[in-house]
Residue, then its C-alpha position, 0 to 999 in steps of 0.5 A: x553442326x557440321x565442320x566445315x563451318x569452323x574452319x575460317x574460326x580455326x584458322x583465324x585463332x592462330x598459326x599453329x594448325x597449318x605448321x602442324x601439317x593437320x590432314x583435316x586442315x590440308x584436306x579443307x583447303x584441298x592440299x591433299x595429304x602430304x608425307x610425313x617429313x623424316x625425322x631430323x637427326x640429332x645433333x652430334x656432341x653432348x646429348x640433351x638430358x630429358x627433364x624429369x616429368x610429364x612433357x608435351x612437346x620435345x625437341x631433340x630430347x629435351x622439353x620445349x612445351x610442358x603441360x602447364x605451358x600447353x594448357x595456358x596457350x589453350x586458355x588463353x587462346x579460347x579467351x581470345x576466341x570462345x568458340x574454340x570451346x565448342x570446337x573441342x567437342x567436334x575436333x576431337x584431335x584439335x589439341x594434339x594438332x595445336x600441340x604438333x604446331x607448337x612443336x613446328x613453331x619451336x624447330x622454326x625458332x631452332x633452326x632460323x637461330x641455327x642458320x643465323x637467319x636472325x643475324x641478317x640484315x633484312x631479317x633484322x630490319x623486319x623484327x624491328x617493323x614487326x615488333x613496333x607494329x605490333x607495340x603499336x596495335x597493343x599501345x592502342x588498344x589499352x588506350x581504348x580500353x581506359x575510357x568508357x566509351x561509345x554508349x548511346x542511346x536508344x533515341x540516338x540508335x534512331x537517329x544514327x538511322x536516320x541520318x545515315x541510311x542512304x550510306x550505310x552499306x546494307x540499308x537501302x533497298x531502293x534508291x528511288x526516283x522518277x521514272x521517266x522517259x522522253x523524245x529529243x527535238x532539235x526544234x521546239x516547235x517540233x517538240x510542241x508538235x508531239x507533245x500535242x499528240x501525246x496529250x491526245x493519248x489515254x493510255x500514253x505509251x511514248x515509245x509507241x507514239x515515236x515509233x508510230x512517227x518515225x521519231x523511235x531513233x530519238x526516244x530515251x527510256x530513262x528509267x528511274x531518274x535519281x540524284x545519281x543518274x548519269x547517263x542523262x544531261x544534269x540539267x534535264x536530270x533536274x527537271x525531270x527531279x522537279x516534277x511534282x505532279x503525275x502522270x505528266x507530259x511535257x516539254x523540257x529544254x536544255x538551252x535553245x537548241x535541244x528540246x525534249x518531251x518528256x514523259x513521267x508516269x510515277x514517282x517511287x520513292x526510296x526504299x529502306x530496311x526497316x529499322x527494327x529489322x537492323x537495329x541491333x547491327x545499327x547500334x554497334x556502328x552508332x556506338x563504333x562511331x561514337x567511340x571514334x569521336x571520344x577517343x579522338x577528343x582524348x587524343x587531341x587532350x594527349x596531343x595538347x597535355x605532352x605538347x606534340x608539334x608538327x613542324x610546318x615548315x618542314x612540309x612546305x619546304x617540301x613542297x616547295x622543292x616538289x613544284x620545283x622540280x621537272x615535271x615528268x612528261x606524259x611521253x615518259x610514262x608507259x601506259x597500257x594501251x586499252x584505245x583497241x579493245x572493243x567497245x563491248x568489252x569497255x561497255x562490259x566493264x560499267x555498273x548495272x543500273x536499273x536508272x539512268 
C-alpha cells in the first residue's frame, strides 16, 4: 500500500496536521520544507509551575495536553475514521505530528485571546454563525438517528433500478435511438424525386446519392436521434422517433414548405450497467432516498405536534413591494461583452454528443 493513497483520508480527519507544520504533509502538497519558527519567548512576570507527571504537550511551561487528554483525541478521532488505524502502522511519526497540532491549536487559542481578537466585532458575529451551524448539523444528525430508517428491500433495490436508471449518474452506458440521416427539400415533389432514387439503391448510402445530385450542401447526418437531440427540428425529431420499421426511407415534412427524405437504417436501443454489477451502490441510494421520505414525514409530525406557522402574508407584502418597485433597466447592468469572440471558440465551448 503505498502512502500517497492516504493523504486526502489524513487531511480530512482533522485540522491538526497541516497546524502541526508536518514535512510529509508540506512535501505532498508540494510546499516544500519550511523553517522551523523561532521559539517565542516567555512571557515576562510570574513563571508558570510545571505540573507534576507525564505531559505531552506544553505551553510556556505549563501543560496543555496530558497523555489521557492526547489518547482520548486519537480514540475518538479513529472512531470517527477507522482507517486512521491502519495508517498508524504506515505513519510511524502520525502521533507525534497530530501531538504538534494540537500544540499549534493551543498557541492559536493563546494568542487570539492575547490579542483580543475574540472581543472583536466581526469575530464575534462569525462564533455565533459558526456555533449555530454547528448546533444546527449536530441537532440533525441525532434527529436521524432516532428513527430507524431507510431499509428496503431487495425487491424494492430492483425497482429503485428500474425507475431511475436513466438519471442516476452512473448507470447509462448508451442513450439510444435512431440513427438517422436526411436531404432537405424546399419542394415535395422535389423530394418525391430523390426518394425514388434512393428506393432504387440496394446498398443506400444517402450521402453518396446527394453528392451523386449535387444536393450534398442539403444533406444532414443526424446521427442518433433521441429524446434529447437538439440540433434537429422537434417536429421532425418526432417522426424520425416514430419509425417502426428498418431500414427505412421516406419523406418527412415539417409544414408545407420543408420536405426531408430521411434515411433510418437501425435503431439502438438504450444501454444500461447491469444491475448486479451496481446493486450494492444502488442499494445505499434506494435506501438514502428512502430515509429522506421518512424523516420528512417526521419532520412534518414535529412541525404539526410543536405547531410551527409561517406567516403568509409576511411573504406577499413582500411581494407585493418587490413588484412595485422600479425595474432596473437593462442599459443599468454591466455585462460582459462575449458579441466578439469567434464563432469557434463559443462552438468550443458546447457539449460533444454522438446525437443530434
Amino acid at each position: 500500500m503505498k502512502i500517497n493513497k492516504h493523504l486526502g483520508a489524513v487531511l480530512a480527519f482533522s485540522p491538526l496536521l497541516l497546524l502541526s507544520g508536518c514535512d510529509w504533509v508540506k512535501e505532498k502538497l508540494g510546499m516544500g520544507k519550511v523553517p522551523e519558527a523561532t521559539k517565542k519567548e516567555k512571557k515576562k512576570g510570574k513563571k508558570i509551575k510545571t505540573p507534576k507527571g507525564e505531559w505531552v504537550v506544553k505551553l510556556q511551561g505549563e501543560t496543555v495536553v496530558t497523555p489521557e487528554e492526547f489518547e482520548k483525541e486519537i480514540n475518538l478521532l479513529s472512531e470517527e475514521r477507522p482507517q486512521l488505524k491502519s495508517m498508524f502502522a504506515y505513519m510511524p511519526n502520525l502521533e507525534k505530528d497530530l501531538a504538534r497540532g494540537m500544540g499549534n491549536r493551543e498557541a492559536i487559542s493563546h494568542f487570539i485571546k492575547d490579542k483580543k481578537i475574540d472581543e472583536q466585532k466581526e469575530y464575534i458575529s462569525k462564533k455565533e454563525r459558526v456555533m449555530n451551524a454547528a448546533m444546527q448539523i449536530l441537532d440533525a444528525e441525532f434527529f436521524s438517528k432516532s428513527f430507524e430508517t431507510g431499509k428496503v428491500s431487495d425487491a424494492d433495490v430492483k425497482l429503485f433500478y428500474e425507475d431511475n436508471k436513466d438519471t442516476v449518474q452512473g448507470l447509462l452506458i448508451s442513450r439510444g435511438g435512431v440513427e438517422a440521416s436526411g436531404v432537405s427539400f424546399d419542394k415535395k415533389a422535389d423530394a418525391q424525386a430523390f426518394l425514388e432514387k434512393a428506393k432504387k439503391e440496394k446498398n443506400l448510402d444517402l450521402q453518396k446519392l446527394a453528392k451523386e445530385n449535387n444536393l450534398d450542401k442539403k444533406f444532414r447526418d443526424f446521427k442518433l436521434v433521441s429524446e434529447q437531440s437538439f440540433g434537429i427540428d422537434p417536429v421532425l425529431r418526432t417522426k424520425v422517433l416514430d419509425v417502426k420499421t428498418f431500414p427505412t426511407v421516406d419523406i418527412m415534412s415539417i409544414g408545407d414548405k420543408k420536405f426531408w427524405v430521411v434515411h433510418a437504417p437501425k435503431k439502438e436501443e438504450t444501454k444500461y450497467r447491469p444491475f448486479d454489477q451496481v446493486k450494492d451502490g444502488i442499494r445505499q441510494l434506494a435506501e438514502q432516498t428512502e430515509r429522506t421520505k421518512l424523516l420528512q414525514k417526521e419532520l412534518d409530525k414535529l412541525s404539526k405536534a410543536y405547531d410551527v406557522e409561517v406567516n403568509e402574508t409576511y411573504f406577499e407584502k413582500k411581494s407585493k413591494k418587490v413588484a412595485t418597485e422600479k425595474p432596473v433597466s437593462l442599459n443599468e447592468v454591466s455585462v460582459p461583452i462575449i458579441a466578439d469572440a469567434p464563432a469557434e471558440a463559443a462552438q468550443s465551448k458546447l457539449p460533444k454528443t454522438k446525437t443530434a
